[in-house]
Residue frames as a rotation matrix with the C-alpha (Angstrom) as fourth column:
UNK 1
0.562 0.827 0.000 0.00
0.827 -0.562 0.000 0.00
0.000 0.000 -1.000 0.00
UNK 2
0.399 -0.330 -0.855 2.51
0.010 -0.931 0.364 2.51
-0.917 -0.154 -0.368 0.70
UNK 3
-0.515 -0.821 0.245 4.08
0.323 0.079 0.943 2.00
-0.794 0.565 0.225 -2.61
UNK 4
-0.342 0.677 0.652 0.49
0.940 0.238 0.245 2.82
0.011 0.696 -0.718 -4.09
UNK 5
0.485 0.377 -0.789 0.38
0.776 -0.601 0.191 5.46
-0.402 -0.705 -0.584 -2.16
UNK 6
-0.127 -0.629 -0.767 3.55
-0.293 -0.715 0.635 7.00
-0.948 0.305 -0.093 -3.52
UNK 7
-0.793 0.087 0.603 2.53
0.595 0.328 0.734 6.31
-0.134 0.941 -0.312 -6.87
UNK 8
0.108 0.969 0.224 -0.79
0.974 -0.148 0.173 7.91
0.201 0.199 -0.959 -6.37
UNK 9
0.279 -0.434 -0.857 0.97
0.496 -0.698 0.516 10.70
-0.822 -0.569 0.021 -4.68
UNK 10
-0.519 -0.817 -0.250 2.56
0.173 -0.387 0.906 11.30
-0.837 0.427 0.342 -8.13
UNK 11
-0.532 0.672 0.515 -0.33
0.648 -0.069 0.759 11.25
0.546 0.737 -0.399 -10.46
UNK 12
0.379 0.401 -0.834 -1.78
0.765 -0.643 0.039 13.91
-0.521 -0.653 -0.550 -7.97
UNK 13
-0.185 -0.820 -0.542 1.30
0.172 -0.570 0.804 15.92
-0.968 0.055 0.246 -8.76
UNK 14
-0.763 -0.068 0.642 0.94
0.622 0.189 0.760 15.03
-0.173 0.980 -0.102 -12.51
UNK 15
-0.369 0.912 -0.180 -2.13
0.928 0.351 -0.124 16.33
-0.050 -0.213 -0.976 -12.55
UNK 16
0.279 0.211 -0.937 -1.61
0.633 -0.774 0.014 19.73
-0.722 -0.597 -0.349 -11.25
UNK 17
-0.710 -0.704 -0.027 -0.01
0.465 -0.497 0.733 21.07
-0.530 0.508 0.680 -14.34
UNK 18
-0.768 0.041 0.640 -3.47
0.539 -0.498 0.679 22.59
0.347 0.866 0.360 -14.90
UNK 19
0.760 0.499 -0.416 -4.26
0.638 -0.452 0.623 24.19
0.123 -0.739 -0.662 -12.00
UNK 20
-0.247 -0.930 0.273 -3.07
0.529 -0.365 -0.766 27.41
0.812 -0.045 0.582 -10.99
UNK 21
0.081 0.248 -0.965 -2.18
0.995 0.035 0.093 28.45
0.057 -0.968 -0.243 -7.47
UNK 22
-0.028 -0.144 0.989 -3.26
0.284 -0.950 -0.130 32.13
0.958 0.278 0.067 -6.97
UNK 23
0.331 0.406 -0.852 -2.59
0.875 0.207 0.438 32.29
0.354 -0.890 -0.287 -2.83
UNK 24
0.932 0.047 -0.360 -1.54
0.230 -0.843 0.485 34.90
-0.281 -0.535 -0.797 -0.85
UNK 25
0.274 -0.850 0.449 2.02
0.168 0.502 0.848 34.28
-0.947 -0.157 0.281 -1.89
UNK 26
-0.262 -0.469 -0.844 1.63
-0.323 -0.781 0.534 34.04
-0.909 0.412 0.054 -5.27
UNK 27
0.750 0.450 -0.485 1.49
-0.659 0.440 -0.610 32.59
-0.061 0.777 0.627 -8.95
UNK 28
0.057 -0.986 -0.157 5.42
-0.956 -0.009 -0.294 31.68
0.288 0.167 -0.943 -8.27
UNK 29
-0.595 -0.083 0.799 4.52
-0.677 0.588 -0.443 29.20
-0.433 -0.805 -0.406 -5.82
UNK 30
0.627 0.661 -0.413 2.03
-0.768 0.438 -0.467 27.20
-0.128 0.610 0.782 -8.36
UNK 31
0.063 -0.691 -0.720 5.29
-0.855 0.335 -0.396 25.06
0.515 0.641 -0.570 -8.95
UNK 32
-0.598 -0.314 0.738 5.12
-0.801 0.268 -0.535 23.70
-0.029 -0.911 -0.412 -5.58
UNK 33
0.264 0.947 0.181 2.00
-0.825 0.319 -0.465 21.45
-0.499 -0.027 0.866 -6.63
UNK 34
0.756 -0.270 -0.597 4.49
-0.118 0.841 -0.529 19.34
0.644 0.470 0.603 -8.52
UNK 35
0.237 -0.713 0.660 6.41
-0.927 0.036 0.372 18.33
-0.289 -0.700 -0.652 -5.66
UNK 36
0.055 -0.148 0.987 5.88
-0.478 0.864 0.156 14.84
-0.877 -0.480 -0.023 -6.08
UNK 37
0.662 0.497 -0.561 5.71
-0.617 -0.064 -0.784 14.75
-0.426 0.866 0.264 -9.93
UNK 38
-0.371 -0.767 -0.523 9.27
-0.614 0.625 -0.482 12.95
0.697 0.142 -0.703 -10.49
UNK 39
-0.379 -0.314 0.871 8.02
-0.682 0.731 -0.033 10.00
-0.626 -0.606 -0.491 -9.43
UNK 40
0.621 0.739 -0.263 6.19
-0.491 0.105 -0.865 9.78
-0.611 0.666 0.428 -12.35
UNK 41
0.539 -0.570 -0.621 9.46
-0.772 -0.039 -0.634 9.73
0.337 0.821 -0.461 -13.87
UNK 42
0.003 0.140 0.990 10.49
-0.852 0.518 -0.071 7.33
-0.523 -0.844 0.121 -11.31
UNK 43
-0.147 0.118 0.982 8.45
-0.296 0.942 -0.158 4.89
-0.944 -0.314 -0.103 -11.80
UNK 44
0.815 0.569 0.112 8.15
-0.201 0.458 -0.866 4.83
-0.544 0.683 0.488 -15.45
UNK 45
0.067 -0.945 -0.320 11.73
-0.961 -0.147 0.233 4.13
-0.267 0.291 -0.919 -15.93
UNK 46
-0.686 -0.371 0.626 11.52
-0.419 0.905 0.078 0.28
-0.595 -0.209 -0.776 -15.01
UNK 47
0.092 0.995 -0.037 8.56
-0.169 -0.021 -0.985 0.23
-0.981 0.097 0.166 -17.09
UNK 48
0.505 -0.281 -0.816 10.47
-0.861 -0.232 -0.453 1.22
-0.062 0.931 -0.359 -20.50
UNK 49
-0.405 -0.887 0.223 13.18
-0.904 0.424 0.044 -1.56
-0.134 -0.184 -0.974 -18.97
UNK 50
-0.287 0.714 0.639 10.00
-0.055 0.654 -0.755 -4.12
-0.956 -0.252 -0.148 -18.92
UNK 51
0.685 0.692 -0.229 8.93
-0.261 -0.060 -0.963 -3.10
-0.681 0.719 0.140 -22.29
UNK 52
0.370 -0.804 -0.465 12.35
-0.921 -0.253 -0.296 -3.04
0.120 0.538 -0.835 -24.02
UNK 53
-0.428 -0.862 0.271 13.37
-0.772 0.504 0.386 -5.94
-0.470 -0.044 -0.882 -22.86
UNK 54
-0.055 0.099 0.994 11.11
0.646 0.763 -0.041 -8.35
-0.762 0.639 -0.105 -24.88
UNK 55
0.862 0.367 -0.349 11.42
-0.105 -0.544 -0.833 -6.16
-0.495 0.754 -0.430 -27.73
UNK 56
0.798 -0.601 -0.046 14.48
0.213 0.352 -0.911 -6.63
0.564 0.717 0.409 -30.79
UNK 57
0.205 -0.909 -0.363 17.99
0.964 0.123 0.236 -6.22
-0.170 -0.398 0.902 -30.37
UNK 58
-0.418 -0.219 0.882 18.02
0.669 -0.731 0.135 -3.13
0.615 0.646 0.452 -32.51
UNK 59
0.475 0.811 0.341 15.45
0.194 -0.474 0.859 -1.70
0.858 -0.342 -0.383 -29.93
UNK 60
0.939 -0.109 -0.325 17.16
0.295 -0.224 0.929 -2.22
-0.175 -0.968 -0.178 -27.00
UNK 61
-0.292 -0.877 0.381 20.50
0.949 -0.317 -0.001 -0.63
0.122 0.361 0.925 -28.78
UNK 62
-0.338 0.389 0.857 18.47
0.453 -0.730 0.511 2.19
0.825 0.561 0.071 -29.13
UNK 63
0.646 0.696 0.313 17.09
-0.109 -0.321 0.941 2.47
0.755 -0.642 -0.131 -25.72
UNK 64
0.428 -0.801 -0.419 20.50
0.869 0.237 0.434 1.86
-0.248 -0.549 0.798 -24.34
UNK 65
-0.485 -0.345 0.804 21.78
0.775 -0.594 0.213 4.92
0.404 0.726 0.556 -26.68
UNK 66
0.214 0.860 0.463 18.88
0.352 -0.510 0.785 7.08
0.911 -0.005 -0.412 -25.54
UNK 67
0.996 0.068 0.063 19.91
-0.041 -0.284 0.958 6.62
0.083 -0.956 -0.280 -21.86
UNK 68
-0.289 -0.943 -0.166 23.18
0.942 -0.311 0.126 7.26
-0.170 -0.120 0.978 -22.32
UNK 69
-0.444 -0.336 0.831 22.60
0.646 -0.763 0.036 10.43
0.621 0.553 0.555 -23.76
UNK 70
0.482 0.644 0.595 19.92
-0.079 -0.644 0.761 11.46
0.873 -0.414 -0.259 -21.10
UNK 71
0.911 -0.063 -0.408 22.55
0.411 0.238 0.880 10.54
0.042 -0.969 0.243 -18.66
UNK 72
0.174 -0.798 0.577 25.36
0.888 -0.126 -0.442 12.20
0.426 0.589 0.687 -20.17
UNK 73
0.320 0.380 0.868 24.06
-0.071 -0.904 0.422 15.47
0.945 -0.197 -0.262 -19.05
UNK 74
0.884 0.348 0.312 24.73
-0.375 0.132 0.917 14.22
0.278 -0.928 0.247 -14.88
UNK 75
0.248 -0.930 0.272 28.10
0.934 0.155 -0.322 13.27
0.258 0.334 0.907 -15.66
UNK 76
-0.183 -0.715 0.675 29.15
0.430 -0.675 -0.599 16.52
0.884 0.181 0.431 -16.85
UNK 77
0.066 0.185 0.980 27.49
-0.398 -0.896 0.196 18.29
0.915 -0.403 0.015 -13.92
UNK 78
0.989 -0.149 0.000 28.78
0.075 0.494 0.866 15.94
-0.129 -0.857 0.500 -11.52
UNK 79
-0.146 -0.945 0.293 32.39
0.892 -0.254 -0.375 16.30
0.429 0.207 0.879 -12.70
UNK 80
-0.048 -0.106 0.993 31.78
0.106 -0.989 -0.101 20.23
0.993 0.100 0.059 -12.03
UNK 81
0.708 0.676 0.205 29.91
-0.308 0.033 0.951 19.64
0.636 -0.736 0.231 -8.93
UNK 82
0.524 -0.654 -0.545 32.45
0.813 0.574 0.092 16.78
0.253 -0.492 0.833 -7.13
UNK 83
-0.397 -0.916 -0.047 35.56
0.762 -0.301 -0.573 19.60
0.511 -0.263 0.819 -7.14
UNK 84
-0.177 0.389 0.904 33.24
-0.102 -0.921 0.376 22.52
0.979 -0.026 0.203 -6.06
UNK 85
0.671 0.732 -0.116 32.41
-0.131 0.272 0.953 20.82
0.729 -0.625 0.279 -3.10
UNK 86
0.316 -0.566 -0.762 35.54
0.945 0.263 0.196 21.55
0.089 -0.782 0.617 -1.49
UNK 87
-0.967 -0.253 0.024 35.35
0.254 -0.964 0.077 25.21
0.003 0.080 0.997 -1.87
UNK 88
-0.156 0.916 -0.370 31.80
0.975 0.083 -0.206 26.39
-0.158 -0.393 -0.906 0.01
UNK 89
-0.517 0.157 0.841 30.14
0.389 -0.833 0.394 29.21
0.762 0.531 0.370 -1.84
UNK 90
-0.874 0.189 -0.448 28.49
0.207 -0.688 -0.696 31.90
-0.440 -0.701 0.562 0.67
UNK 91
-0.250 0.669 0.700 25.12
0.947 0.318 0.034 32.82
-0.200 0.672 -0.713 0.07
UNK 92
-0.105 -0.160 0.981 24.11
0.643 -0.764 -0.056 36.24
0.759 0.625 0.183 -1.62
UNK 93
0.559 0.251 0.790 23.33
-0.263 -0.850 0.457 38.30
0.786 -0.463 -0.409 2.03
UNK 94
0.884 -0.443 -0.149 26.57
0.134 -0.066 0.989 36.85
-0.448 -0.894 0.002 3.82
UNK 95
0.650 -0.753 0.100 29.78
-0.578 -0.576 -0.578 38.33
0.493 0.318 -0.810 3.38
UNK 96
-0.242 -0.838 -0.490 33.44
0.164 0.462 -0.872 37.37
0.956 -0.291 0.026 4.82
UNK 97
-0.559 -0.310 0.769 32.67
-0.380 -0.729 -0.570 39.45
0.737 -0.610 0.290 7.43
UNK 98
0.379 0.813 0.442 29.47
-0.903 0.220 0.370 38.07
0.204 -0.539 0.818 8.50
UNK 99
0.718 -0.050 -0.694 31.16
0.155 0.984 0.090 34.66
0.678 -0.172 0.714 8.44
UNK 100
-0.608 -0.786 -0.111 34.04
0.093 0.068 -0.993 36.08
0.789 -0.614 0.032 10.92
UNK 101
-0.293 0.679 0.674 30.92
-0.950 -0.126 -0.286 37.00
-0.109 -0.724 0.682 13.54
UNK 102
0.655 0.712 -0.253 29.22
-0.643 0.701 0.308 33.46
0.397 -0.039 0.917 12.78
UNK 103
0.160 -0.390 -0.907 32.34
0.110 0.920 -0.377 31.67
0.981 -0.040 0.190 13.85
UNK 104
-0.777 -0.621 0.103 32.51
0.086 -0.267 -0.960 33.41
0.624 -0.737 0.261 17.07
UNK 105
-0.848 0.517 0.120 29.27
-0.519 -0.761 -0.389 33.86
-0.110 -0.392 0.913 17.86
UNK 106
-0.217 0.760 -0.613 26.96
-0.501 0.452 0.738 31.09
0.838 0.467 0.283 16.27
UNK 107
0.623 0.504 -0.599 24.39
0.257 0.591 0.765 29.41
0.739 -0.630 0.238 18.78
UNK 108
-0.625 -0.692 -0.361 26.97
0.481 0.023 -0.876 31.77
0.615 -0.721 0.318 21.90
UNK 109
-0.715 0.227 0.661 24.66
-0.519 -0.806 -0.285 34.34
0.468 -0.547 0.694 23.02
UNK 110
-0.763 0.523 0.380 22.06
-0.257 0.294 -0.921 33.48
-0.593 -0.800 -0.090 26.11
UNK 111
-0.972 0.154 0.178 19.09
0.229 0.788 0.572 31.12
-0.052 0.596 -0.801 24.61
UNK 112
0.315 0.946 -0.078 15.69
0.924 -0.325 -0.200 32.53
-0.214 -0.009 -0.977 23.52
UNK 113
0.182 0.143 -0.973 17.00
0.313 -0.946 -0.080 36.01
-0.932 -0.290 -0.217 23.00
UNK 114
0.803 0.287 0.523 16.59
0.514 0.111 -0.851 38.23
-0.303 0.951 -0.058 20.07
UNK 115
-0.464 -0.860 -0.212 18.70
0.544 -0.465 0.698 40.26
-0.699 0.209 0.684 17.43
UNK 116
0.757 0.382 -0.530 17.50
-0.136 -0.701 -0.700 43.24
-0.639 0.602 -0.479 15.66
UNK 117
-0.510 -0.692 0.511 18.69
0.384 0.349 0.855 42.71
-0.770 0.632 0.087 12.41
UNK 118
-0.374 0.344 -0.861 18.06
-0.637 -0.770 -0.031 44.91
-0.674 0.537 0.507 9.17
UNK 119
-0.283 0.082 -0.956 18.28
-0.633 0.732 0.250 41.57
0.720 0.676 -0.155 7.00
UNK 120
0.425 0.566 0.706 16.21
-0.900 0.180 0.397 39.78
0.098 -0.804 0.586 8.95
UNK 121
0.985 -0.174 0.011 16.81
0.173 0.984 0.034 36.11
-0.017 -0.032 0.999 8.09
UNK 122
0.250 -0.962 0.105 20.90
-0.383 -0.198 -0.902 37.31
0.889 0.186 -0.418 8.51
UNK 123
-0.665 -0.353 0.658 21.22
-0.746 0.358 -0.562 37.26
-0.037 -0.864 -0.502 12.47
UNK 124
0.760 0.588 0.277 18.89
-0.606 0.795 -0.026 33.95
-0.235 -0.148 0.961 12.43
UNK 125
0.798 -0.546 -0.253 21.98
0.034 0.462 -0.886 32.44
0.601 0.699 0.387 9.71
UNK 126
0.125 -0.972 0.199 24.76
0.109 -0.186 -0.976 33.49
0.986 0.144 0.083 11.87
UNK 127
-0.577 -0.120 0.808 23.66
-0.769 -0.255 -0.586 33.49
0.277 -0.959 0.055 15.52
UNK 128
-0.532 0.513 -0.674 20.86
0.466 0.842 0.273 30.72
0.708 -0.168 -0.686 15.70
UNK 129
-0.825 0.271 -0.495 18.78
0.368 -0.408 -0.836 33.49
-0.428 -0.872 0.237 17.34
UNK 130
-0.025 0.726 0.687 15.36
0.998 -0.026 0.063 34.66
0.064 0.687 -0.724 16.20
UNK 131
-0.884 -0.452 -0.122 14.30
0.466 -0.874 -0.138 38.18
-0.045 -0.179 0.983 15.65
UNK 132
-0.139 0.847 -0.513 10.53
0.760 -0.241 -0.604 38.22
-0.635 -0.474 -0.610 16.09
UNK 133
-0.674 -0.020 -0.739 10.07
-0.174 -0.967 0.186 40.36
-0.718 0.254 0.648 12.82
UNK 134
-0.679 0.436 -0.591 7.63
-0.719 -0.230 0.656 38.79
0.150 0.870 0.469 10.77
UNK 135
0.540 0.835 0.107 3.90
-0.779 0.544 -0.313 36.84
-0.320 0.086 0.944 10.20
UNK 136
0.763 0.145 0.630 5.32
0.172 0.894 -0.413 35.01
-0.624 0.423 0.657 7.65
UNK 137
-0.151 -0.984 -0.092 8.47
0.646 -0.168 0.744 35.11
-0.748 0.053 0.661 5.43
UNK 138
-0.474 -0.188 0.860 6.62
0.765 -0.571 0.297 37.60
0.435 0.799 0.414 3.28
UNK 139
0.017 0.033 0.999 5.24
0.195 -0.980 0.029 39.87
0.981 0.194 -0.023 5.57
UNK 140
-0.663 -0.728 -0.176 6.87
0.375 -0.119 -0.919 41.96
0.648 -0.676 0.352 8.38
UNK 141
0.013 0.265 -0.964 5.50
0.994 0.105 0.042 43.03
0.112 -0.959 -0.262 11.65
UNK 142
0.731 0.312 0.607 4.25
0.430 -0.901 -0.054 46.90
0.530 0.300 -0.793 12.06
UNK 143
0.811 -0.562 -0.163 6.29
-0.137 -0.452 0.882 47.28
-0.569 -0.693 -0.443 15.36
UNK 144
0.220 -0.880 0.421 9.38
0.740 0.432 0.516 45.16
-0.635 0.198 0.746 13.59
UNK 145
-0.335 -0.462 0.822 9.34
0.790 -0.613 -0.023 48.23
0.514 0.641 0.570 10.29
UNK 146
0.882 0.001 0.471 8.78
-0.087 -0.982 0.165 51.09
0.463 -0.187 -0.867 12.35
UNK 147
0.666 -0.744 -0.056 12.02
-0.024 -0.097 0.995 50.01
-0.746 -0.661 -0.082 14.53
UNK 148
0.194 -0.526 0.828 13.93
0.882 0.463 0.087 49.22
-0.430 0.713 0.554 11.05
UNK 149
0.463 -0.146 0.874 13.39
0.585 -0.691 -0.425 53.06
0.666 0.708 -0.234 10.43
UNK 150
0.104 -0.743 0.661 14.71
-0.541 -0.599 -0.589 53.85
0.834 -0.297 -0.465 13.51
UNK 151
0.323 -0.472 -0.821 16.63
-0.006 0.866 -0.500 51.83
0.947 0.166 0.276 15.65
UNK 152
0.536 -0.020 0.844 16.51
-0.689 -0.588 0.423 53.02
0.488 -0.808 -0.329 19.01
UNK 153
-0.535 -0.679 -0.503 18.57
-0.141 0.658 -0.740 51.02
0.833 -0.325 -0.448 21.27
UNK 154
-0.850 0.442 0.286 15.82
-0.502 -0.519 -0.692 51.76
-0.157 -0.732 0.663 23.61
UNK 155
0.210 0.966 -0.152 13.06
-0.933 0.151 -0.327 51.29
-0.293 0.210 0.933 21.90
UNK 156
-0.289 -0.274 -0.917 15.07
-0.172 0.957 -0.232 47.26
0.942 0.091 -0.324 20.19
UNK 157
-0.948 -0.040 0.315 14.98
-0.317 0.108 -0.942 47.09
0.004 -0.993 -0.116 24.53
UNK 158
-0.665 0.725 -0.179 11.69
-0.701 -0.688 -0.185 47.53
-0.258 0.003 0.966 24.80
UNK 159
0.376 0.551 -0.745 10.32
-0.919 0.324 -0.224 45.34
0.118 0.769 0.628 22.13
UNK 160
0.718 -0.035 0.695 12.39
-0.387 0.810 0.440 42.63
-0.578 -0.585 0.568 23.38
UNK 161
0.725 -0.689 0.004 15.43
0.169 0.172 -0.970 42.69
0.668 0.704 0.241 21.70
UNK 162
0.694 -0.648 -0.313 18.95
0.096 -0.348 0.932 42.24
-0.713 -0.677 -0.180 23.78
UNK 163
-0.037 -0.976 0.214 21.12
0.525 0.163 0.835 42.35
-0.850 0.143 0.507 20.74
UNK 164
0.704 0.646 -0.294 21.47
-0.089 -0.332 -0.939 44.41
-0.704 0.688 -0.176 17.75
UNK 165
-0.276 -0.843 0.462 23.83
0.558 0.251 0.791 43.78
-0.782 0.476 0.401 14.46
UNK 166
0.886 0.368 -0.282 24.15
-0.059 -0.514 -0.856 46.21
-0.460 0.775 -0.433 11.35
UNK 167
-0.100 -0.741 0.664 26.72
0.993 -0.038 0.108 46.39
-0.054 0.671 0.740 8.57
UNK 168
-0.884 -0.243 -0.400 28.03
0.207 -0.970 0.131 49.84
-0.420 0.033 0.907 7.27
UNK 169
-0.623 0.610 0.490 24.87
0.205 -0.477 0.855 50.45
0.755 0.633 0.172 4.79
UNK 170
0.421 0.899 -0.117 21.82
0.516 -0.131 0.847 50.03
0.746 -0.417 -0.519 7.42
UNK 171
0.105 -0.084 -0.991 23.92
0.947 -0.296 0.125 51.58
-0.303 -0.952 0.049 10.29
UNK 172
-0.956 -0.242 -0.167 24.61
0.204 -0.954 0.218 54.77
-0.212 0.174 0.962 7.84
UNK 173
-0.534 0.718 0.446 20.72
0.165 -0.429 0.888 54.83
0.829 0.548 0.111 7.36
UNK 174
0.003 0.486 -0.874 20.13
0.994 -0.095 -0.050 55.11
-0.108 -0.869 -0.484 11.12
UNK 175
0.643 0.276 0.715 19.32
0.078 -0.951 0.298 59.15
0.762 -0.136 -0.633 11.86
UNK 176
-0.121 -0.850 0.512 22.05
-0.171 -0.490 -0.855 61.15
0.978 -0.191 -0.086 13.48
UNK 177
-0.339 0.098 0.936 20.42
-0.883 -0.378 -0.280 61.48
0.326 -0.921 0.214 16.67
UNK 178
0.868 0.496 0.011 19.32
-0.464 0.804 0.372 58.10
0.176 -0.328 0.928 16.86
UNK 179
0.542 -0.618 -0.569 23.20
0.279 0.771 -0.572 56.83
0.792 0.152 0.591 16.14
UNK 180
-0.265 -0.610 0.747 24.47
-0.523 -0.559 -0.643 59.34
0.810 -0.561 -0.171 18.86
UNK 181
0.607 0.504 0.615 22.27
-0.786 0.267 0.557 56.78
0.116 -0.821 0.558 21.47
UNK 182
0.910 -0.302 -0.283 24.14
0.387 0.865 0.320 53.80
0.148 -0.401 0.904 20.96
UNK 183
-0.037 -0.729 0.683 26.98
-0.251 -0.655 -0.713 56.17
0.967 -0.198 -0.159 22.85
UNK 184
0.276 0.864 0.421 25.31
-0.743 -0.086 0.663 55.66
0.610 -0.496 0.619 25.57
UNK 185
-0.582 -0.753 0.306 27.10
-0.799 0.462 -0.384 54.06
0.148 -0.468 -0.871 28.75
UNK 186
-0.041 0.297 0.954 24.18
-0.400 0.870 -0.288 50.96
-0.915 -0.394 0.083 28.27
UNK 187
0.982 0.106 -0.158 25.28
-0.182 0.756 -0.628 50.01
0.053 0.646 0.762 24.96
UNK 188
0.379 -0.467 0.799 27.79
-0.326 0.741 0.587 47.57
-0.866 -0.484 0.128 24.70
UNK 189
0.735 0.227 -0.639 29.35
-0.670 0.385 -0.634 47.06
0.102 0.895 0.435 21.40
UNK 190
0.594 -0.393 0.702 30.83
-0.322 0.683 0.656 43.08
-0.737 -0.616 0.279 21.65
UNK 191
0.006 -0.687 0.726 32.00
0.403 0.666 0.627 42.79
-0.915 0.289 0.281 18.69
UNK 192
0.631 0.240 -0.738 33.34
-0.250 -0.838 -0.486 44.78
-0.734 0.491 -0.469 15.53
UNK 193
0.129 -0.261 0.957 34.91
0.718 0.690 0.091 43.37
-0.684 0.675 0.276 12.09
UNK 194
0.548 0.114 -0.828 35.89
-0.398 -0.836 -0.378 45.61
-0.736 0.537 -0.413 9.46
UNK 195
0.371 -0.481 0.795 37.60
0.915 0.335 -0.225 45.00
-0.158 0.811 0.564 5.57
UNK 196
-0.595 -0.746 0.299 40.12
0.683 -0.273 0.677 46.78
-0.424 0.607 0.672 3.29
UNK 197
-0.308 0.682 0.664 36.86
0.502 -0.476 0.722 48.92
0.808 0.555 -0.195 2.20
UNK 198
-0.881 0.379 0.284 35.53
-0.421 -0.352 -0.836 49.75
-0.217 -0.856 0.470 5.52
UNK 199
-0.327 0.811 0.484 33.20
-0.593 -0.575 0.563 48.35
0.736 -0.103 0.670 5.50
UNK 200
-0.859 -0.274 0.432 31.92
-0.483 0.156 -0.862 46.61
0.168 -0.949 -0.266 9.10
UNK 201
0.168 0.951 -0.261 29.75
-0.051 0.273 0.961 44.68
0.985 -0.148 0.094 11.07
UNK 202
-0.715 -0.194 0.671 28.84
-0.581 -0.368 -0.726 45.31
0.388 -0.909 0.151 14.85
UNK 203
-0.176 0.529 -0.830 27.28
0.659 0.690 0.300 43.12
0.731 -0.494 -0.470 17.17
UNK 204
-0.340 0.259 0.904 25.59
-0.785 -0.608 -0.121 45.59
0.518 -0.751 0.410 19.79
UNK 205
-0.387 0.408 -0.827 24.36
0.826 0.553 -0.113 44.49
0.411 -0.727 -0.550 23.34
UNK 206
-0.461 0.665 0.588 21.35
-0.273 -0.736 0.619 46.58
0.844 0.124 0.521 24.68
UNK 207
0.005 0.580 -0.814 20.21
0.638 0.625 0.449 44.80
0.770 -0.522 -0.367 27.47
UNK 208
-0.631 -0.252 -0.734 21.18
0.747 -0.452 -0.487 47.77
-0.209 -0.856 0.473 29.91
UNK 209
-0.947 -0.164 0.275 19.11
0.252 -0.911 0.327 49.79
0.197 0.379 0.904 27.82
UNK 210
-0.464 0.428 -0.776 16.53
0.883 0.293 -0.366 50.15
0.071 -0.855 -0.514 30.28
UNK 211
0.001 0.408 0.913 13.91
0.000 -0.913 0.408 53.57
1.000 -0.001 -0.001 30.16
């Protein structure tokens, strides 16, 4: 049964290529409905292997030929793949820098507490801390983008944040008078990273920052 299952699972899938999904999300997400759709492809390999084999010689030359060529393709991009895989590519919103803070810092700070982060899903990647800024991964929290325009160290307090972390871009869009707070003999800056550009990344503590 459970093999029928996953079979049936895939003619579901099959199925869906004429339905479109118009949720909150999107039309993008329509793709998801073929999750299970390669199994079609699956299972209709051994099938061809079933059919071919009481069929000529000349056939199954041909259907040997055929899968070579549709396997040819996995080769090459396993050859490419194999050496790459000793040289780990960053992904597109972490830098060197951020990886010198993740090695010091990943899963260190005090469990359950947050990090105000501008890139939200950054201090999640690099601390293993949450940051309590959004419903859902497409939309943010009212309190979470009014603090994103200004960053109080106070107000991050407040809201239940003990840590904050910016790079050079979001910390030059804080407001003068807002950057002149994290002066302030309750912040705490634990850690600071700069490059050959300047540009930086700070790990603030805020917990003192107490109205």
């Amino acid at each position: 049964w459970y093999e029928a299952a996953l079979v049936f699972s895939g003619l579901i899938s099959l199925s869906m290529v004429v339905v479109e999904f118009a949720g909150s999300t999107g039309v993008r997400n329509t793709s998801r409905l073929y999750q299970f759709s390669g199994l079609c492809s699956l299972f209709f390999v051994p099938l061809v292997w079933m059919y071919v084999s009481r069929r000529s010689d000349t056939m199954k030359t041909l259907a040997g030929i055929a899968a070579g060529i549709m396997m040819f393709g996995g080769l090459v991009l396993a050859g490419i793949q194999l050496p790459a895989i000793q040289q780990p590519v960053y992904s597109y919103f972490i830098t060197d820098l951020d990886v010198q803070m993740e090695r010091d810092y990943w899963n260190k700070l005090e469990p359950g507490t947050l990090v105000f982060d501008p890139i939200v899903f950054r201090s999640a990647t690099l601390f293993a801390r949450g940051s309590n800024a959004s419903y859902t991964w497409y939309k943010s929290k009212p309190e979470w983008e009014a603090l994103l325009e200004e960053p109080d160290p106070y107000a991050l307090r407040a809201s239940g944040y003990s840590y904050a972390y910016f790079d050079q871009i979001s910390w030059d869009e804080i407001p003068t008078d807002i950057q002149k707070k994290y002066n302030d003999p309750c912040v705490t800056i634990l850690n600071e990273v700069e490059d050959w550009r300047h540009d930086f990344r700070k790990l603030i503590d805020v917990r003192a920052c107490e109205h």
